[in-house]
N, C-alpha and C positions, 0 to 999 in steps of 0.2 A: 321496626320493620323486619318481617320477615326474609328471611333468602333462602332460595331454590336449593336443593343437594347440589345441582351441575354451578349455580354459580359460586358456592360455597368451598366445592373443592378448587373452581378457579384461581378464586381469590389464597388460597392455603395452602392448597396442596401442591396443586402443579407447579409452582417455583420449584417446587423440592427435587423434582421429577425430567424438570427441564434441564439438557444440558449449556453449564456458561459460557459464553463469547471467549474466547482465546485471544487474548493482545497481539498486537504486532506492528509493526512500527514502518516505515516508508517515509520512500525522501523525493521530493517532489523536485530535481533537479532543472535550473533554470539556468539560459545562458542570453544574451544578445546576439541574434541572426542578424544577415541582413536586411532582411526584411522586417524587422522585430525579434520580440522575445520568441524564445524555444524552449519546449515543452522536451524531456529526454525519455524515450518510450522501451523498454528492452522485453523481448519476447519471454513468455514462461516457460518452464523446463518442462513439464509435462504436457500441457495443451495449444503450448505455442502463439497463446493467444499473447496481445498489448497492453503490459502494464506497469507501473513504475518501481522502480529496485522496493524489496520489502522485506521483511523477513522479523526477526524473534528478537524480543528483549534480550540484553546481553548482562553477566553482571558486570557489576564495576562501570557500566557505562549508563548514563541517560538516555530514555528512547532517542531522544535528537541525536546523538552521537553511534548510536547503534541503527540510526537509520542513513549515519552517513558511511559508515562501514559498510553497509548494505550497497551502499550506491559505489564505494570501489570493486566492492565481490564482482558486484555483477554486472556493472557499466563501465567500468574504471576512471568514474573518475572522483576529484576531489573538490573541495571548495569550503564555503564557511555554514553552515547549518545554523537556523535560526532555533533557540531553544524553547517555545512557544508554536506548540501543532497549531495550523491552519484551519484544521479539518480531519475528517476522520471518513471511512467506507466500510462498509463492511461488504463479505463474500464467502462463500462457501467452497470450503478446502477438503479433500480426502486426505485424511493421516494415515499412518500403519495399521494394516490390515481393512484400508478398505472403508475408514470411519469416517461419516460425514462430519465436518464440526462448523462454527461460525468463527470465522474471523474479524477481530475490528479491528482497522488499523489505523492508526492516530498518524498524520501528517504533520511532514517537517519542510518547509522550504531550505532547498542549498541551492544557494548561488554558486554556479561552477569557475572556478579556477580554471582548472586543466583537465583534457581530456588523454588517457593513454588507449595503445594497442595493446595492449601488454597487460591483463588484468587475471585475478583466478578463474571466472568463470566465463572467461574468453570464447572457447570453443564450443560451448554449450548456450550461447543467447545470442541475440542480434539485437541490435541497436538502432533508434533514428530520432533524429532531431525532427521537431514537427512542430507549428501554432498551435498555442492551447487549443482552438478554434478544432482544429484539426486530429487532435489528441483525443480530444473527447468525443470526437466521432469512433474513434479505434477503439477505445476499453470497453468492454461490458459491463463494469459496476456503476449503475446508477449515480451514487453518491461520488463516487469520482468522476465521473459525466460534467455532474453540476460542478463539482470544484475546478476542476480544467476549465469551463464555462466561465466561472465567475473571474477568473482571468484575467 
């Protein structure tokens, strides 16, 4: 069977030409409200928008573990992280100078321990406990939508 030049280069060439998804890792922080379980939302640094601790592979560490680092930077807190992602989203992040890139970030549930005042990136984020339910009315990535959802 023959193939067309446009689907020919589809198929071959544009993988070459397309740039790849960037890892990254997030912890999907869980506690016991009163009312039920709580979803832990902390705002972004640049757009302020709802979304849960994230951030970059680390060495020496498993994304699980570098997504629980993630969650004292920027939430303070701590607890046990399940080494098996839930889930995964993806999102569209600008890097240095300005570069679109894609994100995928692989999910980790942590069950929280403890919560501190006192954390690095204290000053720079806000924080709230919230229902799944309610959670995934606040974020804008889709695929985290449905994961808060599935709940």
């Amino acid at each position: 069977m023959k193939q067309s030049a446009t689907n020919a280069f589809r198929t071959y060439f544009e993988p070459v030409f397309r740039r790849p998804e960037f890892v990254q890792t997030a912890a999907l922080c869980l506690r016991q409200g009163a009312k039920g379980p709580e979803v832990l939302l902390v705002s972004s640094l640049s757009t302020k928008r709802w979304i849960i601790p994230k951030g970059w592979p680390m060495e020496g560490r498993t994304l699980a573990q570098a997504a629980l680092q993630e969650a004292w930077e920027e939430a303070g807190v701590t607890g046990r992280v399940d080494e098996d992602a839930i889930g995964a989203f993806s999102y569209r992040k600008l890097v240095k100078g300005g570069i679109p890139v894609t994100c995928r970030c692989d999910v980790f549930r942590v069950q929280v321990d403890t919560v501190t005042d006192r954390f690095p990136e204290e000053g720079r984020r806000k924080r709230q406990w919230v229902a799944p339910q309610k959670a995934a009315k606040l974020v804008e990535e889709p695929e985290l939508k449905e994961l808060l959802r599935s709940l």
